[in-house]
N, C-alpha and C positions, 0 to 999 in steps of 0.2 A: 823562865823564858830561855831557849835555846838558842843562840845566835850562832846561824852555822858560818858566819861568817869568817869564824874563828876556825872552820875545820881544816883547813890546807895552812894555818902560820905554824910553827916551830911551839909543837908541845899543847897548838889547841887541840886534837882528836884527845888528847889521856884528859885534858882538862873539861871536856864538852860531855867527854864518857863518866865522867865522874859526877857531872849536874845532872847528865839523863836517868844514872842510879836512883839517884834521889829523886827527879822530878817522877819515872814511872815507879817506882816501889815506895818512897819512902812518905812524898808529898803532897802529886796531883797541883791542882787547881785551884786558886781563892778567886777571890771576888773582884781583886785588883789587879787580876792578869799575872799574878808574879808564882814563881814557884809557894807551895804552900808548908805547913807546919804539923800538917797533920800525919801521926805515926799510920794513918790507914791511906792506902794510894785508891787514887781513884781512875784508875788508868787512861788520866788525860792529861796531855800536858802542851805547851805553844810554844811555838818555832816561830824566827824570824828571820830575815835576810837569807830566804831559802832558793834565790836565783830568778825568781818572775815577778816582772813591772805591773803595775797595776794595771794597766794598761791591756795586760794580756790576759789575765783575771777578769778585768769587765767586757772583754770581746768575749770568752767563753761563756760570759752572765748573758750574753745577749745572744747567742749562735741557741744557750737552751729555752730563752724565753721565744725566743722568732719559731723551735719546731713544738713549743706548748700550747703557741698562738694557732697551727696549722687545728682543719676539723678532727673532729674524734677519729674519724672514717677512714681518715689519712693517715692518721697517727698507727690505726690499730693494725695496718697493714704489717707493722715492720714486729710487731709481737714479739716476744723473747718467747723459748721454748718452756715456760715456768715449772711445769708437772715434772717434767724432767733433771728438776733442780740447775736449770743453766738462764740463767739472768740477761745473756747476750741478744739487746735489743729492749725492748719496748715494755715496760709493767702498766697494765692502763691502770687507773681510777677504780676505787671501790672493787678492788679484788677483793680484799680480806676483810674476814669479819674480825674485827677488834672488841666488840660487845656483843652479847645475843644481838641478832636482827638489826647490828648495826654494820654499816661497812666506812672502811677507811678513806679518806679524802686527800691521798696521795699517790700519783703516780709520776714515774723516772720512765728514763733512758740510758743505759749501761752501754759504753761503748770498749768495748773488748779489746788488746793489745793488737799492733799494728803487724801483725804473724799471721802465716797461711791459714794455721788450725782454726782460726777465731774470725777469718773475713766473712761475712754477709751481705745483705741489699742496706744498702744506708739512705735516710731521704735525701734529696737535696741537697735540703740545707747545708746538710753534716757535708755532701760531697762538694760543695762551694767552697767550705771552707777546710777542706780535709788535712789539706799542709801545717794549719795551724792546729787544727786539732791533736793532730801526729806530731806535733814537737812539744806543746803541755804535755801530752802522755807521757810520752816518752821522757821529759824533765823530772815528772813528779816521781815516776818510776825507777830510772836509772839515778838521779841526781838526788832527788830530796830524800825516796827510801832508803835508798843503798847507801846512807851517809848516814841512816838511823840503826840500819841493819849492822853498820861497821861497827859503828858506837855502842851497841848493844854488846857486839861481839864481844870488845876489848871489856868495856862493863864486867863482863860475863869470866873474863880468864882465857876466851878462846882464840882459838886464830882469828884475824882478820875478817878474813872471807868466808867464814861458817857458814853465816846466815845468808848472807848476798847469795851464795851457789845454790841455796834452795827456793830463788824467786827471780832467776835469770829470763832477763826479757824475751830471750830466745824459748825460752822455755814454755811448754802448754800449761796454762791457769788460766785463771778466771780474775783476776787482776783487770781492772776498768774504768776509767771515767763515767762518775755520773752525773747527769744532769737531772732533777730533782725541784717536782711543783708541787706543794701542800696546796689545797683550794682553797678559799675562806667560808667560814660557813657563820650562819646568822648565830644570835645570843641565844634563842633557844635550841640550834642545834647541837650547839657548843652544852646546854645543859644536860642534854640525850646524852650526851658523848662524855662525861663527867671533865670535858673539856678537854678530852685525848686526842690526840692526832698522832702518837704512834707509843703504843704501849714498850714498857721497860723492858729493855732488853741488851745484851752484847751480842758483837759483831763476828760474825761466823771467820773472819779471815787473819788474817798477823796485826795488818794497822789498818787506819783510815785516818783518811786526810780532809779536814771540815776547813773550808772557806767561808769568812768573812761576809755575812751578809745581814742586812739591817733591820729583817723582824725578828724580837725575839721569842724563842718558844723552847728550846735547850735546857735539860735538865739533865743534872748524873745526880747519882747515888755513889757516895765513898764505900760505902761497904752496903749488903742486902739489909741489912738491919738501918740504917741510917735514914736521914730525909733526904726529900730530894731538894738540889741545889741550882738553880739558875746559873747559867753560865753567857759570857760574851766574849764575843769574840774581835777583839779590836782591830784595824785596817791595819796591814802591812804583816798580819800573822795567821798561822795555822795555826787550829786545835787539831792534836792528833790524839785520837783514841788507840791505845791497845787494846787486841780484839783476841779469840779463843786461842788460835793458834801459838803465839806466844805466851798465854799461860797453861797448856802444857807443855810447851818445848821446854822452859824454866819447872815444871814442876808444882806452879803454884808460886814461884815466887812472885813474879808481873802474875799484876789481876786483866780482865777481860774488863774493858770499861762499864761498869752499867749505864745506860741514858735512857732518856724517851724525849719527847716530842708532844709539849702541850698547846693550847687555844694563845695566840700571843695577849700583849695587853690591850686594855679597852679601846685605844688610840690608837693601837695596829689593827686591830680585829676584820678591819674589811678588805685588807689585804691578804693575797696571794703572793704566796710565802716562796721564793725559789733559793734550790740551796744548789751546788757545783762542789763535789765529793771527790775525794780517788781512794780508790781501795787495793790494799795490796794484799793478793791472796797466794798463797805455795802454789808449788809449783807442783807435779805428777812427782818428780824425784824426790821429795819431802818425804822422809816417812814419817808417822806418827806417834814420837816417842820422846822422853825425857832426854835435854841434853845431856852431854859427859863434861859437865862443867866444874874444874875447881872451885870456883867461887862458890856456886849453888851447894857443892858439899861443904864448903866454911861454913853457910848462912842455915845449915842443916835442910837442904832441899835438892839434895844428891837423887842422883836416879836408880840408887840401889835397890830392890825388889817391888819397882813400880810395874804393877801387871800393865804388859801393853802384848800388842800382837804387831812384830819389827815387819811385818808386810802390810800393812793398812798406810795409803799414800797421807798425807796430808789434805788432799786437795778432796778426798772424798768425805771427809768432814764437811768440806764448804756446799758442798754438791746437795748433803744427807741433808744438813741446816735448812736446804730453798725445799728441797723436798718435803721438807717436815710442818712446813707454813699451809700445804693443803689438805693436811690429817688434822693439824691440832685444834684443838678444841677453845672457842674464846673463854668459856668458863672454869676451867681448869689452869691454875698458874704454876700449878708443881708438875706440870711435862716437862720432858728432860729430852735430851739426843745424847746416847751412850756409842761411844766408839774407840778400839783399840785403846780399854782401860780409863778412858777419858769419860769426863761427862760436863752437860751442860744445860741448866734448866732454859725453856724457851721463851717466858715471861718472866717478866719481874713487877710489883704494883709497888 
């Protein structure tokens, strides 16, 4: 558990950078909330005392359940541009198929950084409460990230600001808040479904930030060979996933969290599941390649003869990732997304 409370006293960033080592490489996640023991990371780990009241956590629980309440009719108006691999806006219900002839029982809302490149028609609702919206964002992004980005740095050997100048808020990405409704589905639908609600997978972008909420259905993998692990998320803390983008920048060293998304327990089951996400994704100036990090050459994951192509942005990994969700095939679990030397299978069971 990362207390960032410690990062502005005298000597907590070296000491915060030193538990985040370990929590994303060495440890992950146990069952009791606390950093773990295991030599395989599972690229998850919780944060606390990261600057927002609870208070302003359950008003953004309730700004997504008040536009999930709106009709379908209303919702589908505000569409994200999906074929296009650009997520800004609206994913409805039952796009994708997750098994033959079955489709998925989740749809979000991605609200995109508060910058010209990224504005659109927002509903209402969002615009009612937009001020509040605009400073979460901008909290999780400038305050919570960029405290993880720094820590990582120092972790890493590198400057300070390596990582932050590749996910400046000024900057065009795809970085978002989302708002995020699983449906409930009956006992036999859930048997059709082998009880999935979002098949195994990592996160196309650097991190993501999982809030705190009361159905459980959260599962990772420590490694692809492993079981899979239930996870909770206790009040007052973030689970943050490391996601693709960090494990090539490292080389392999930080893994790409594996998770999925099952049927909760019997006593949840007839509930609708809402989760409140932020995702931090590179920036266009990113490029896509091994850092030049001492550390990573100690731990022997230098970026010495790592085929990459030093012109492929970062960001169009994340772009290829939404793109690749309307070609791939629900029966096939060894598809990949290859890029500038990089790769990344897009299932995991």
């Amino acid at each position: 558990m990362l207390d960032l409370s410690e990062f502005d006293r005298p000597g907590g960033k070296e000491k915060l950078a030193e538990q985040l080592r370990a929590a994303a490489h060495h440890s992950g996640i146990t069952s009791t909330y606390q950093i773990g023991t295991s030599a395989n990371s599972s690229g998850f780990f919780y944060i606390t005392n990261f600057g927002l009241t609870q208070a302003e956590i359950d008003e953004q629980f309730a700004i997504a359940k008040a536009f999930f309440a709106l009709p379908q009719e209303e919702r589908l108006k505000y569409r994200a541009p999906l074929e296009e691999g650009n997520y800004n806006g609206y994913r409805p219900l039952g796009t994708l198929e997750i098994l033959p002839g079955l489709y998925d029982n989740v749809e979000f809302y991605n609200i995109f950084k508060f910058i010209p490149q990224t504005q659109r028609v927002q509903p209402d609702i969002f615009r009612e409460y937009w001020g509040e919206i605009e400073k979460f964002h901008r909290h999780m992004h400038e305050n919570v990230s960029f405290k993880l980005l720094r820590l990582l740095a120092i972790s890493l050997e590198l400057p300070e600001e390596e990582l932050v100048n590749g996910h400046l808020y000024e900057a065009n990405c795809d970085s978002s808040l989302r708002y995020m409704m699983y449906r409930a589905r009956s006992s036999e639908e859930n048997n059709s479904y082998k009880d999935l609600y979002l098949r195994g997978h990592t996160d196309i972008g650097t991190m993501t930030f999982v809030f705190q909420q009361p159905v459980a259905a959260l599962q990772i993998k420590h490694t692809e060979s492993s079981h899979w692990q239930h996870i909770r998320i206790p009040p007052g803390v973030i689970a943050v996933n490391l996601a693709d983008i960090l494990q090539f920048l490292t080389n392999g060293y930080l893994k790409s969290g594996i998770h999925r998304v099952i049927s909760p327990p019997e006593d949840q089951a007839s509930n609708d599941r809402l989760g409140l996400l932020y995702f931090l994704r590179p920036a266009e100036q990113l490029m896509l390649r091994a850092l030049d990090s001492p550390y990573l050459r100690k731990m022997g994951y230098g970026n010495e003869g790592t085929a990459v192509d030093p012109d492929v942005p970062a960001s169009d990994w994340v772009r290829e990732r939404v793109r690749k969700n309307w070609t791939r095939s629900p029966e096939d679990n060894t598809q990949s997304v290859k890029m500038g030397g990089f790769k990344a299978k897009i299932i995991y069971d």
